[in-house]
C-alpha positions in Angstrom: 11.2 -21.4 -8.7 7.6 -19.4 -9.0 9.0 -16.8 -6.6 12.1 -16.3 -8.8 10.2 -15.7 -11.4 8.2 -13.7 -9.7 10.9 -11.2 -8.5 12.9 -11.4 -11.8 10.8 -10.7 -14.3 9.5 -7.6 -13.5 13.2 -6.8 -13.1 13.9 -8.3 -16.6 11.4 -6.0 -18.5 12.4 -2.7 -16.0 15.4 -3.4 -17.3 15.0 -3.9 -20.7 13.0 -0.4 -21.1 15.5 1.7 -19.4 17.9 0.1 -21.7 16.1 0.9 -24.1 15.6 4.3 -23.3 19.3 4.7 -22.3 20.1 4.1 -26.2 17.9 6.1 -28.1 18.5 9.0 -25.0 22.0 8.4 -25.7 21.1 8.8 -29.7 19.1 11.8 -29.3 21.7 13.6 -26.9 24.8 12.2 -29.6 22.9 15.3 -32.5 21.8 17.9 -29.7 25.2 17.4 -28.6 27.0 17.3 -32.4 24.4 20.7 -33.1 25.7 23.0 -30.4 29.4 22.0 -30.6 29.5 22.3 -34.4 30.6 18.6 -34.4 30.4 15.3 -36.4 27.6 13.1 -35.6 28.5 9.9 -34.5 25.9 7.1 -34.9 28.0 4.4 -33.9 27.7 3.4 -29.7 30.6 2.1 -28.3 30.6 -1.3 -26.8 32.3 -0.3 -23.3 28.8 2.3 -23.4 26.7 -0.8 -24.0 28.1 -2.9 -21.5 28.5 0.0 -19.1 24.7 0.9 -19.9 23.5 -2.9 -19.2 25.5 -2.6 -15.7 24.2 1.0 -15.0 20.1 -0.1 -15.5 20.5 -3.9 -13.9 21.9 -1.9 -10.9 18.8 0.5 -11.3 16.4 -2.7 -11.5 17.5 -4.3 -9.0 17.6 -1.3 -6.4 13.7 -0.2 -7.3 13.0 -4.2 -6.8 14.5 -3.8 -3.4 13.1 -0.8 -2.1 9.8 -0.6 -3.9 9.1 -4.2 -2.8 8.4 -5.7 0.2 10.9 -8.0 -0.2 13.5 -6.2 2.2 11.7 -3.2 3.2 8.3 -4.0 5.0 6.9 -0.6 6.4 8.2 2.6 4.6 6.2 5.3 3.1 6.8 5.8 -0.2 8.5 9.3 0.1 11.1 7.4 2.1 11.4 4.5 -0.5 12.0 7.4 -3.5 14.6 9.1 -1.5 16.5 6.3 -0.3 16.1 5.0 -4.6 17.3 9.2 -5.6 20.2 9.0 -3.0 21.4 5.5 -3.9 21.3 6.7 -7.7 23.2 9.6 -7.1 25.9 7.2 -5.4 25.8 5.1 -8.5 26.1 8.1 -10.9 28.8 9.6 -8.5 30.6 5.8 -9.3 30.1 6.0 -13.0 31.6 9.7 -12.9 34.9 8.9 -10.8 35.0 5.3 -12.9 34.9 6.9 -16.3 37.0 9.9 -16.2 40.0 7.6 -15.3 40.0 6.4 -18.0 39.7 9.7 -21.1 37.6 8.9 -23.7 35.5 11.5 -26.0 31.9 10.1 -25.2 32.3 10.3 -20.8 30.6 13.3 -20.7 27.9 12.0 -23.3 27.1 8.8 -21.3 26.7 11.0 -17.9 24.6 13.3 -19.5 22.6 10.5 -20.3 22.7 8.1 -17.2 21.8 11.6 -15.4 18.6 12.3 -17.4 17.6 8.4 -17.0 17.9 8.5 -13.7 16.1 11.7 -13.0 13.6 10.7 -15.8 12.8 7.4 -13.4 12.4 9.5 -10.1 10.2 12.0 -11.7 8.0 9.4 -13.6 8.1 7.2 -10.1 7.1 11.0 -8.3 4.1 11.4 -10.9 3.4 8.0 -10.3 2.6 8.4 -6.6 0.7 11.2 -6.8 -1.5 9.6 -9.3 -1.9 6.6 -7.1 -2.4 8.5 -3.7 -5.2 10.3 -5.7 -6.6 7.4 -6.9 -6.7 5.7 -3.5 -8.7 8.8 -2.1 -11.2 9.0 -5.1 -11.6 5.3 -3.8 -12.2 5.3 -0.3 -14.3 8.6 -1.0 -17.0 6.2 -3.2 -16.6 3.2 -0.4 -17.2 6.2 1.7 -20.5 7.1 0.0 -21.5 3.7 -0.5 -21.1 3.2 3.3 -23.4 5.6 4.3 -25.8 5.1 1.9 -26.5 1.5 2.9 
């Protein structure tokens, strides 16, 4: 039961803050949209984009959970871990595109905007990330380093 919860919870709150971010993205994107197409803003969300949007970030969580931890994958760089995480996104958006132009509706193109910039927002953010970290590690064993040598 600890290991569940363990492997869920950061999935749980991953989760809940790109589902978060997918609705006020969505919001933000609804008036830049309704500006440049001389539209009517529309505030409401549509319930197939809520249910859609849940399905589209537990997806995300539970891929980064996969290949970001060592559950599966034991000895991959990181570089190989964000491709493989950018490739299997693109699969999933390529899914969402061919699943929601089947069926017409007015918001489609909205919602792909959206799940695009999400998921390129959580590769460049995961990017950043590892540069930060990689830095970090070599300020690091630069001081151990120092402190070495000085003993």
């Amino acid at each position: 039961m600890r290991k569940l919860v363990e492997v869920t919870m950061p999935m749980k709150a991953f989760a809940g803050m790109m589902f978060a971010g997918l609705i006020i993205l969505y919001m933000v994107s609804n008036i830049i949209y309704t500006f440049f197409t001389n539209t009517e803003v529309s505030y409401s969300i549509p319930f197939i984009f809520i249910m859609q949007g849940l399905l589209f970030v537990l997806i995300i969580a539970v891929l980064r959970e996969v290949i970001f931890s060592d559950l599966l994958i034991k000895k991959w760089s990181f570089f190989k871990r964000i491709s493989l995480f950018s490739i299997s996104q693109i699969v999933l958006l390529v899914t969402c595109f061919l699943t929601f132009f089947a069926i017409p509706n007015e918001w489609a193109y909205l919602w792909l905007f959206t799940a695009i910039v999400l998921s390129l927002g959580v590769t460049v953010i995961f990017g950043i990330s590892e540069i930060y970290y990689k830095k970090t590690g070599e300020w690091y064993t630069e001081a151990l380093r120092v402190y070495k040598n000085a003993k």
